[in-house]
C-alpha positions, 0 to 999 in steps of 0.5 A: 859502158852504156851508150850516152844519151839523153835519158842517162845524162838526166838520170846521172843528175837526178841522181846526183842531187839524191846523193845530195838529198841524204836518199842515197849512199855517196859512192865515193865516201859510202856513206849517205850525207844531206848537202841541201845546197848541192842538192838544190843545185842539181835540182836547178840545172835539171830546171835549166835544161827543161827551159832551154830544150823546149820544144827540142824534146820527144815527149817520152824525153818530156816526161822523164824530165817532168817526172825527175824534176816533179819527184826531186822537189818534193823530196827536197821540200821534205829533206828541208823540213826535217 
């Protein structure tokens, strides 16, 4: 098992909400299901731990978290309108 830290705590959320966004297969189910709400909650903790960290981050941290948050809204943007 990998070591924790804070780029695979993001990425575990990030994924999370591409579960949820129909992107990719539900490891529990096998099967690839679109729950928006879920998604979009996921979306929001990523959005919450941006605002609550900061000045707190390394700016490779930073821009993980940028990235994850900037390609996870447009996918959710485009999930939406199908």
């Amino acid at each position: 098992m990998p070591q924790a830290n804070f780029a695979l705590f993001l990425s575990g959320l990030a994924t999370e909400a591409l579960i949820y966004l129909g992107e990719v297969e539900n490891p529990l189910t096998k099967k690839k299901e679109k729950n928006l709400q879920r998604a979009k909650y996921s979306i929001d903790l990523l959005n919450i731990i941006e605002e609550k960290t900061k000045g707190n981050l390394s700016d490779q941290e930073k821009a993980l978290l940028e990235q994850l948050l900037y390609d996870l809204r447009m996918r959710f943007v485009k999930a939406s309108e199908k």
